[in-house]
C-alpha positions in Angstrom: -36.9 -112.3 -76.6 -40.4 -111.3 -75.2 -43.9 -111.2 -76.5 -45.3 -108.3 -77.1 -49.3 -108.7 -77.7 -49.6 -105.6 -78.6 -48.5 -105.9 -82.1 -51.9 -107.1 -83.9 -51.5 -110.8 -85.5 -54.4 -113.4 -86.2 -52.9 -116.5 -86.0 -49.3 -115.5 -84.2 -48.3 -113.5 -81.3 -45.2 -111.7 -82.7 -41.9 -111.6 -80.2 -39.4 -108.5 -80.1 -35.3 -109.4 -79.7 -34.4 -107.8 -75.7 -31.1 -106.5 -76.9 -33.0 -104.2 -79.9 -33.8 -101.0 -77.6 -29.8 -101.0 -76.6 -28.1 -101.5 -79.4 -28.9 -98.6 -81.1 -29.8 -99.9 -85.1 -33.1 -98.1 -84.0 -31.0 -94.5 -84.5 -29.2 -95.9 -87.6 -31.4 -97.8 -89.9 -34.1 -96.6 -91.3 -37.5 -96.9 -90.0 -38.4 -100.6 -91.3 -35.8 -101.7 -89.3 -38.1 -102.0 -86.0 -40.6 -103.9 -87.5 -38.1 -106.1 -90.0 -36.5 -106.6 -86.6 -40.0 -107.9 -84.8 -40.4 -110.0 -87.8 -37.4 -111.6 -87.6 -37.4 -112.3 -84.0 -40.8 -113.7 -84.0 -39.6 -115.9 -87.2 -36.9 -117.6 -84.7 -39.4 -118.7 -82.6 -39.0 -122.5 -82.3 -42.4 -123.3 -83.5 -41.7 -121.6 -86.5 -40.0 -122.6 -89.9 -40.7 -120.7 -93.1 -39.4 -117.3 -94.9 -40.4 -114.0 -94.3 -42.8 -113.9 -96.8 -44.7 -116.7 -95.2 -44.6 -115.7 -91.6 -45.9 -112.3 -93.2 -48.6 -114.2 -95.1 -49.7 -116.1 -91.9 -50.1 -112.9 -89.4 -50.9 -110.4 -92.1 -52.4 -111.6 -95.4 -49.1 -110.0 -97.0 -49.4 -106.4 -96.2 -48.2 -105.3 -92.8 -48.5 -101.1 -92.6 -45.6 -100.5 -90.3 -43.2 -102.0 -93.2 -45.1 -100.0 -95.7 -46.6 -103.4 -97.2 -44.4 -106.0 -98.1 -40.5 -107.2 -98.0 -40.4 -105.0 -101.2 -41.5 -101.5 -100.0 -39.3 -99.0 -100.0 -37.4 -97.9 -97.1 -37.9 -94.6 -95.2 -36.7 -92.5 -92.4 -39.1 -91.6 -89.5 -40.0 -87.7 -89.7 -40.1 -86.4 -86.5 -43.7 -85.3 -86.3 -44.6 -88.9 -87.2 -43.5 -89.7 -83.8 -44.2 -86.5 -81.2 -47.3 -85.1 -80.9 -47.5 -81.9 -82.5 -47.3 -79.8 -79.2 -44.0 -81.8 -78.2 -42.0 -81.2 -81.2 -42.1 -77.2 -82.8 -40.2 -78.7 -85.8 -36.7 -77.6 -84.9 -35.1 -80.8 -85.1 -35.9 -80.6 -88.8 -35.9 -77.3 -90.5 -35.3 -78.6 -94.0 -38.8 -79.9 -93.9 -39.8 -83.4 -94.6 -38.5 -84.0 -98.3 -35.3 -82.6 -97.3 -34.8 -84.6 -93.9 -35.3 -87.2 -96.0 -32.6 -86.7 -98.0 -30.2 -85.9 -95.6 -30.4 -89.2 -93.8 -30.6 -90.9 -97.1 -27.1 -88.9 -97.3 -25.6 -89.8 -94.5 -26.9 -93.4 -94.8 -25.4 -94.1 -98.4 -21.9 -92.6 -97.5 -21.6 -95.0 -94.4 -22.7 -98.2 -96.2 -20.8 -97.0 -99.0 -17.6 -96.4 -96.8 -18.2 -99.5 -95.0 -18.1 -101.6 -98.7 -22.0 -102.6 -98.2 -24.4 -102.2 -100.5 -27.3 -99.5 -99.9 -30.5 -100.8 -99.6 -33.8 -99.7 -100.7 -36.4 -102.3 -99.7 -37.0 -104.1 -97.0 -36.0 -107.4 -98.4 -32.4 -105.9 -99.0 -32.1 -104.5 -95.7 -33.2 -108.1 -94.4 -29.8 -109.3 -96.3 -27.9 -106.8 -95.0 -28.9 -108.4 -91.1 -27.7 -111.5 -92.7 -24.3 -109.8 -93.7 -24.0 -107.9 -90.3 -25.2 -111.1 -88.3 -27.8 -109.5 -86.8 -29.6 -112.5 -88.0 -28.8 -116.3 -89.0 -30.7 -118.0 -91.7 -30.4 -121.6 -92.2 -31.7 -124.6 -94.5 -32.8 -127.6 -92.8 -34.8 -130.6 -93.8 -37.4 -129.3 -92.3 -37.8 -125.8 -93.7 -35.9 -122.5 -94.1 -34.7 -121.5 -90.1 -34.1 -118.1 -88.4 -32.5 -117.0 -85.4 -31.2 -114.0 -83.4 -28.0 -113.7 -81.4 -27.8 -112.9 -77.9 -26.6 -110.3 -77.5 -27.0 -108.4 -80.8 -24.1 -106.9 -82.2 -23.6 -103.4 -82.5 -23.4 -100.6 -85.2 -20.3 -99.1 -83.9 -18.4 -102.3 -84.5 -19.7 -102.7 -87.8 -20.3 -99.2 -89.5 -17.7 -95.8 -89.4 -20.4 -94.0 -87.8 -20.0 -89.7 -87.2 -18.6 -89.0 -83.5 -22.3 -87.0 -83.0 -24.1 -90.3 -83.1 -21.6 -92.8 -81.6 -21.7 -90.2 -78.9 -25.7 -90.0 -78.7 -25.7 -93.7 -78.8 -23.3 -93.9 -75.9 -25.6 -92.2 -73.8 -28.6 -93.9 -74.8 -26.9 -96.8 -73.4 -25.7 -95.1 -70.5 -28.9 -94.5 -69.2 -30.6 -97.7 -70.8 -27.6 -99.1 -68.3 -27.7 -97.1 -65.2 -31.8 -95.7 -65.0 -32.9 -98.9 -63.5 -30.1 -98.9 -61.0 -30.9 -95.2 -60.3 -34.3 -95.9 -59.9 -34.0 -98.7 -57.1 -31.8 -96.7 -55.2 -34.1 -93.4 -55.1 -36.8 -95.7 -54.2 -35.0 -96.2 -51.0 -33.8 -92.8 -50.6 -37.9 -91.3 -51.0 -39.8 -94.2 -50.0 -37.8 -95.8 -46.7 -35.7 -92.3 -45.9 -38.1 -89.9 -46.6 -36.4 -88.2 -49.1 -33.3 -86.9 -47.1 -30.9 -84.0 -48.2 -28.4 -85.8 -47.0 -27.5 -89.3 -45.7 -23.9 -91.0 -44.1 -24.0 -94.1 -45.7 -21.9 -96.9 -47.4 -22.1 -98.7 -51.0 -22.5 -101.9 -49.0 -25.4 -100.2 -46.6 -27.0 -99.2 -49.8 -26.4 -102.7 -51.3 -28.2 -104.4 -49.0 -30.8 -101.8 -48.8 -31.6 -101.5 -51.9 -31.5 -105.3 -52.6 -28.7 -104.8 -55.6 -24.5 -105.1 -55.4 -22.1 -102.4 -54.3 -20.9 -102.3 -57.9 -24.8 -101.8 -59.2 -25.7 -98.6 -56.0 -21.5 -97.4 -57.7 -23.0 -96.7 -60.7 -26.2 -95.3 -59.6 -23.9 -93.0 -58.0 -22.0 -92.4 -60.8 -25.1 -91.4 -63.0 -26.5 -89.3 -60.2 -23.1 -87.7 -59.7 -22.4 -86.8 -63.1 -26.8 -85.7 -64.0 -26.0 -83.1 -61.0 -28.5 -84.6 -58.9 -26.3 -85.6 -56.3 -23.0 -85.0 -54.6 -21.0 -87.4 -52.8 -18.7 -86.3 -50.1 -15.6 -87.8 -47.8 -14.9 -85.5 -45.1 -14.9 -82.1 -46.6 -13.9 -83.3 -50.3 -16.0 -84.7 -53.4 -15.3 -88.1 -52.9 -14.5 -89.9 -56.5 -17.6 -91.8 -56.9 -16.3 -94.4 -59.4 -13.4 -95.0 -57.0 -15.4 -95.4 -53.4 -14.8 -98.7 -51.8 -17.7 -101.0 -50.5 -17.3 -100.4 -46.9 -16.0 -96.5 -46.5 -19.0 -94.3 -45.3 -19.6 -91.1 -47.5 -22.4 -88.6 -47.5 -24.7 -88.4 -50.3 -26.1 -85.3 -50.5 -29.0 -85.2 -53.2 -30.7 -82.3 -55.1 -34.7 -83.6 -54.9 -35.8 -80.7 -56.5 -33.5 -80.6 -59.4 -33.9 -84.5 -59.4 -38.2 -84.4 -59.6 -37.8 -81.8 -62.4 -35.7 -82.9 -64.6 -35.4 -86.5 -64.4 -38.2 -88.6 -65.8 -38.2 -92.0 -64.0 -40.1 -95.0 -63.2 -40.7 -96.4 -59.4 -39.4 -99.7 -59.6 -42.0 -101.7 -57.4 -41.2 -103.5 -54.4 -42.3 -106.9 -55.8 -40.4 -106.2 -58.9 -36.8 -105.7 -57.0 
């Protein structure tokens, strides 16, 4: 888990689980879930033993706005223009308007519980059992007071709910990039900062490896991504090469795209000192 200061708290500095971003629950559940999920995390904290209610008592006085109160507000789903500034998002997304995205996900949300055999929750405090059930979360009674704790790593929604092929398949690529940016990111470091940006290069995975300070299978499946984003093409002789297939120590040329790659691809720099 890590700290994240950020989050305001008098007398705790709340924690975040690591495996939360990839998992995908964030696309699932309903908005609550992030901060039910922060809660939770920082409540397994070693230091800590208590219930929800109290670790909410001791940061917030009771009322936290990002669950909308208490363990017993109702649950919501994030509109759209909560989240994008208004000259990002033109509303498309969402045509039904605000009352009726609402319902929609509420729609969607009862039929998978439902389909699943779980019961639909409405408040916070229900969707906190429903970690419980899911084991996205352990509770346990000791002497010393109620304890909390996370597994490592989370498990996911697609082993536990029947979810529609559209978001299994968005949350495939979520993870798919979550996966493969920061590997993409060390190797185009190399490629700008130490080539000079080349169009094209006759190198190696195990070149590239050591390069790049990662292994052959990590610089693969940079490949891969830039392969199949079209920002790249890798070539043996005259051919495509099969970039999931390329051995460590057969040379290939990687040809990249720099000026589809700079405009379509938003990507952070990974530092030297953070390789």
């Amino acid at each position: 888990m890590t700290e994240n200061p950020s989050v305001p708290g008098p007398r705790r500095d709340f924690a975040m689980h690591n495996g939360w971003w990839g998992s995908g629950w964030t696309h699932v559940l309903p908005r609550q879930a992030f901060p039910l999920t922060m809660l939770i995390s920082t409540a397994s904290q070693p230091d800590f033993t208590g219930s929800l209610d109290e670790l909410l008592e001791e940061a917030f006085d009771g009322h936290w706005d990002m669950l909308g109160g208490d363990l017993d507000a109702a649950l919501t789903f994030s509109w759209p223009d909560d989240e994008w500034p208004d000259d990002e998002w033109d509303g498309e997304d969402a045509p039904e308007g605000r009352e009726g995205f609402e319902a929609n996900h509420w729609k969607k949300f009862d039929a998978m519980l439902t389909e699943a055999g779980l019961p639909v929750p409405t408040t916070v405090r229900e969707l906190s059992e429903l970690y419980l059930t899911w084991g996205l979360a352990h509770r346990e009674e000791t002497p010393e007071g109620t304890r909390w704790s996370m597994p490592d790593p989370l498990p996911l929604p697609d082993d536990l709910l029947p979810l529609d092929a559209e978001l299994a398949e968005r949350l495939a690529g979520i993870r798919w990039t979550m996966r493969t940016d920061p590997l993409v990111n060390r190797l185009v470091k190399h490629l700008a900062d130490d080539l000079g940006e080349p169009r094209e290069v006759l190198t190696s995975l195990d070149r590239l490896a050591v390069a790049t300070g990662q292994d052959a299978d990590d610089v693969r499946l940079a490949l891969v991504a830039l392969v199949k984003s079209d920002d790249a093409r890798v070539w043996r002789g005259q051919e495509p090469a099969d970039t999931e297939g390329l051995e460590a120590h057969r040379r290939f040329r990687l040809v990249m795209d720099w000026e589809r790659f700079n405009e379509n691809r938003v990507h952070m720099v990974v530092k030297a000192d953070d390789a």
